[in-house]
N, C-alpha and C positions, 0 to 999 in steps of 0.2 A: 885849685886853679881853673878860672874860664877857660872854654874849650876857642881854640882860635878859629874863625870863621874863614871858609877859603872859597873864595868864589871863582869857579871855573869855566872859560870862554874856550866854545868849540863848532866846528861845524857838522852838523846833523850826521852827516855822513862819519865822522871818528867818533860816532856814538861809544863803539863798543872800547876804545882806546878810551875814553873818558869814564865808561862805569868800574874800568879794572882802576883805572889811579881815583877812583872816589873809596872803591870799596878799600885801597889799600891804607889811602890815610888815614878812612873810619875805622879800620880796624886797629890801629896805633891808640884809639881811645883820646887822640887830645884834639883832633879835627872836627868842626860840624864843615862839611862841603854842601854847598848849592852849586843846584845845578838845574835851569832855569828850566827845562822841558817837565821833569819831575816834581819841581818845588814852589811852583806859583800857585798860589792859593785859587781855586774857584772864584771866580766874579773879580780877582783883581785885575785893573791896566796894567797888562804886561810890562809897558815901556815904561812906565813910573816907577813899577815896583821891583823890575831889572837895575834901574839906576838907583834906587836907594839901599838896594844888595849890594849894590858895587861899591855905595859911598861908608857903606857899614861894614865889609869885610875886613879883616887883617891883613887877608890876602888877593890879589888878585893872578890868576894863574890860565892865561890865553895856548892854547894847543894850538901850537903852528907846526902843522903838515900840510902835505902838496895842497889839501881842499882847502885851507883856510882864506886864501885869498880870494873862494868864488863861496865865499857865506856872508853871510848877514848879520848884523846884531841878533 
């Protein structure tokens, strides 16, 4: 079975609140998580290659805490 792809929206500040729920799905063995500060390849456009993670995931998974409404794509 393909591993399901889960794309995760957060703002900078709930860094550490987002690398506990990445390590915890990867460790379940059936998740690949991105996670856009970690996982964009050298030399690519951010914003293109954000948007085509998002349109390729299985999931999309936004972290809404108090900071989220003063973050940014």
């Amino acid at each position: 079975m393909d591993k399901l792809s889960i794309f995760i929206s957060y703002s900078n500040k709930d860094i550490k609140i987002e690398e506990k729920i990445k390590q915890t799905l990867e460790s379940l063995s059936e998740f690949e998580v991105f996670i856009a500060k970690q996982d964009i390849p050298a030399g690519k456009t951010w914003e293109s290659y954000l948007l085509q993670k998002i349109r390729e995931c299985s999931c999309f998974i936004p972290l809404i805490t108090a900071n989220a409404p003063h973050s940014l794509l």
